[in-house]
C-alpha positions in Angstrom: 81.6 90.6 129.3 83.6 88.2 127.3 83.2 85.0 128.4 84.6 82.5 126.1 85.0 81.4 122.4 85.2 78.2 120.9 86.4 77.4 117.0 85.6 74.7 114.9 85.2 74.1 111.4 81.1 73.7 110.6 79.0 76.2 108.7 76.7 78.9 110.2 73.2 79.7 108.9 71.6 82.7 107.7 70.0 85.0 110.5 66.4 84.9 111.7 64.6 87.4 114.3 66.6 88.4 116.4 70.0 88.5 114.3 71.7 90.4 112.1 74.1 88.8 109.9 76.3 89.9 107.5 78.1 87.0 104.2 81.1 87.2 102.2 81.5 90.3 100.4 78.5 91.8 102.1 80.2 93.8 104.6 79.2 97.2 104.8 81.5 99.9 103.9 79.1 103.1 103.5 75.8 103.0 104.0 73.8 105.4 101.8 70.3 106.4 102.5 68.2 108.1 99.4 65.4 110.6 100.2 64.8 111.5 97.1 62.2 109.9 94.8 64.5 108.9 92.2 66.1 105.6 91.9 69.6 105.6 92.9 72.1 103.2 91.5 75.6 103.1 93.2 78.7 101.4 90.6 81.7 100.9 92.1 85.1 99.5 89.5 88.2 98.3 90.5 87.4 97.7 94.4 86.6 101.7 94.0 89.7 102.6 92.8 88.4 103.2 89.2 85.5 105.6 87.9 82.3 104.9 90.1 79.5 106.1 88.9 76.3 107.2 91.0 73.0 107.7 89.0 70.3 109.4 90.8 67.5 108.9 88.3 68.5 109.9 84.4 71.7 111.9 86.2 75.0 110.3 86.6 77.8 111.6 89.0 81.1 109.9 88.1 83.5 109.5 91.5 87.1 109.1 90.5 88.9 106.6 92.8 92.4 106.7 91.4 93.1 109.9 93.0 92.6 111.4 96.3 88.9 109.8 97.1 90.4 106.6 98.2 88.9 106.4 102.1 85.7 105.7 103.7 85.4 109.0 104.6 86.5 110.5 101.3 84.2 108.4 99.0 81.4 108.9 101.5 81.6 112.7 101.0 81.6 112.6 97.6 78.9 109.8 97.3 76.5 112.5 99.7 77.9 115.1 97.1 76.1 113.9 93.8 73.1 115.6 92.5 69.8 114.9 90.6 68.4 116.8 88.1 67.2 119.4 90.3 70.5 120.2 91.8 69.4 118.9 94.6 71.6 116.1 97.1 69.6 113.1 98.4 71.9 111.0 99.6 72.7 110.7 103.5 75.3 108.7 104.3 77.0 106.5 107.3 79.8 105.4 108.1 79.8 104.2 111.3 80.4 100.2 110.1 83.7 100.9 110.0 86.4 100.9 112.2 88.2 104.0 111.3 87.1 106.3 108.7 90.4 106.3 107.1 90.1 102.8 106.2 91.1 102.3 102.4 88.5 102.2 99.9 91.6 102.3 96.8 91.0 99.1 95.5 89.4 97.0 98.8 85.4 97.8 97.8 83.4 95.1 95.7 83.2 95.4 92.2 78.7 95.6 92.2 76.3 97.9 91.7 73.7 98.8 94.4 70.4 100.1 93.6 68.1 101.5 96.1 64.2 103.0 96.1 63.3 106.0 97.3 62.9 105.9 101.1 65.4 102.9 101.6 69.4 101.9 102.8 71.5 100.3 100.6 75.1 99.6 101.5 78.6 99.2 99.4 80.4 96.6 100.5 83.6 95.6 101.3 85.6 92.3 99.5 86.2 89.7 101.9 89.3 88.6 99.6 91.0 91.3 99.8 90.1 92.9 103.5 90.2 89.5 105.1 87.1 90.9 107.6 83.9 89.8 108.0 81.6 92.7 109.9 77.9 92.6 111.1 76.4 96.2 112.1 73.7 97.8 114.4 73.3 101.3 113.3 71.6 103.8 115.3 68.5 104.9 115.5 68.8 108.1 113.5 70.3 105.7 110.6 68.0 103.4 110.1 67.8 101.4 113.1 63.8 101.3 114.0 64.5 100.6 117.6 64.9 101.7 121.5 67.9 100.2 123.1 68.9 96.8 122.3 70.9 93.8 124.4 73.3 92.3 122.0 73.2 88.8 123.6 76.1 87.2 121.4 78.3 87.1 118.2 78.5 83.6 116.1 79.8 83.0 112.6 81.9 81.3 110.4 85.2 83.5 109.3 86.4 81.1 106.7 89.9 82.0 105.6 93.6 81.3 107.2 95.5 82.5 110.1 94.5 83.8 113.0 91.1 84.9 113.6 91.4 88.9 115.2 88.0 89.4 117.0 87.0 93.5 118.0 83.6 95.0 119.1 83.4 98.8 118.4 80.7 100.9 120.2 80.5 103.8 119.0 83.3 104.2 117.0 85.6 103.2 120.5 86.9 99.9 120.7 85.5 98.3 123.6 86.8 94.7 123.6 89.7 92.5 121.3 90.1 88.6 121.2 92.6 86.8 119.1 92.2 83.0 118.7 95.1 81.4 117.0 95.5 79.4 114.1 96.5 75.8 115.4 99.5 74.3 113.4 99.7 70.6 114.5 99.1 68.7 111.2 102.2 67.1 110.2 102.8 66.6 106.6 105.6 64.2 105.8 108.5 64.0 108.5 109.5 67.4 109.1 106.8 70.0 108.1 104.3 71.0 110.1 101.0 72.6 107.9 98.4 75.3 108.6 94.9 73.4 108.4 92.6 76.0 109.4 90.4 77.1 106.7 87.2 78.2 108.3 86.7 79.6 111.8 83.3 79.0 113.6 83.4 81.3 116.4 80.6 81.8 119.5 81.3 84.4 122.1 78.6 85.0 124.8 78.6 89.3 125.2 75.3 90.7 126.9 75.8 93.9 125.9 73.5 96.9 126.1 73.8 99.0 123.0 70.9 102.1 123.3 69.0 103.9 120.6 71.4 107.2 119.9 74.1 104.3 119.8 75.5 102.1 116.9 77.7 98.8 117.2 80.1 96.8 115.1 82.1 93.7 115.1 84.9 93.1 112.8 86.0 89.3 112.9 89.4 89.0 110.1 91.7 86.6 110.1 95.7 86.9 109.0 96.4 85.5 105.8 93.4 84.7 103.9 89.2 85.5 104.0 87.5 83.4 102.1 83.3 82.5 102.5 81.5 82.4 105.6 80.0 85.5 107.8 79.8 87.0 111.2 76.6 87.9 112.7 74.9 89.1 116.7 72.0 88.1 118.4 69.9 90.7 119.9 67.3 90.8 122.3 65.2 94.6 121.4 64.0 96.9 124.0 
């Protein structure tokens, strides 16, 4: 299934049909689905360690993340939690972007606020600075994908950062395949010392993989040291 991988240093462009790609600080942590008719508007402060605040039309619901709500799962629970005026809970969320629902959310979220209509996703996002990931996602059907199955054809992007770039495909939650393609260190920088030059990682890896409708995928590309701009993103062919 994987083939090869090649690495360079040029820029990747925003997806067309066919693609889904994911930027810089774009992510997705929780995805959060409103039902409701209100406007939602989701703040999160200090990468979600601080007081987030989720407004469901004239009603806010303040999320404290300096305590115990410091996971995906945690804040996720508390986001599908918050209430309108009515009492009532609108908000369905999903989780499934991320590798581990245990994954950090105490400081590691961006600092944004995402608003979104009645009927529609809208995703918090993770802060390529300090994660060091880049993920693209294909959720299921029953979360938003409007789809049968779909063959996922290949990953490309470009993980700008330093150090080596950690490549793993999740289906389902279960990691299914890993590649690690390593920093080269061959610039030499006076006499003696050898330097790092990597700073962005353009990465194509052929994958042909069938991902069907009750299914969801993800790919987390990260690199060692530092994640900077850039993006990862997957080629799909829709059945």
């Amino acid at each position: 299934m994987l083939v090869s991988a090649l690495v360079c240093a040029s820029g990747i462009g925003l997806a067309a049909d066919g693609q889904i790609f994911y930027a810089e600080d774009a992510s997705p942590a929780i995805r959060v689905y409103n039902s409701g008719s209100e406007l939602v508007t989701i703040q999160t402060l200090l990468g979600g360690a601080g007081t987030n605040v989720v407004t469901i039309g004239s009603i806010a619901n303040t999320i404290d993340g300096s305590g115990t709500t410091d996971s995906v799962a945690e804040l996720a629970a508390a986001i599908a939690a918050c209430t309108n005026s009515a009492g009532k809970t609108p908000l369905t969320v999903d989780i499934g972007c991320n590798a581990a629902s245990t994954e950090s959310t105490d400081g590691e979220l961006l600092d944004a606020t995402v608003t979104i209509r009645s009927g529609s996703w809208g995703e918090v996002t993770w802060d390529t600075s300090d994660v060091k990931w880049f993920r693209t996602y294909l959720p299921s059907s029953a979360n938003g994908a409007s789809r049968s199955g779909a063959l996922v054809t290949s990953l490309y992007g470009n993980v700008g950062g330093t150090g080596d770039v950690t490549i793993r495909g999740y289906l389902d939650g279960s990691k299914i395949f890993e590649k690690i393609i390593e920093s080269p260190i061959g610039v030499l920088n006076g006499p003696t010392n050898l330097t790092d030059n990597v700073t962005a990682g353009c990465v194509e890896i052929p994958l042909n993989l069938y991902v069907g409708k009750s299914q969801r995928f993800m790919i987390s590309s990260g690199r060692a040291t530092t994640g900077t701009t850039g993006g990862i993103g997957i080629r799909t062919d829709y059945k």
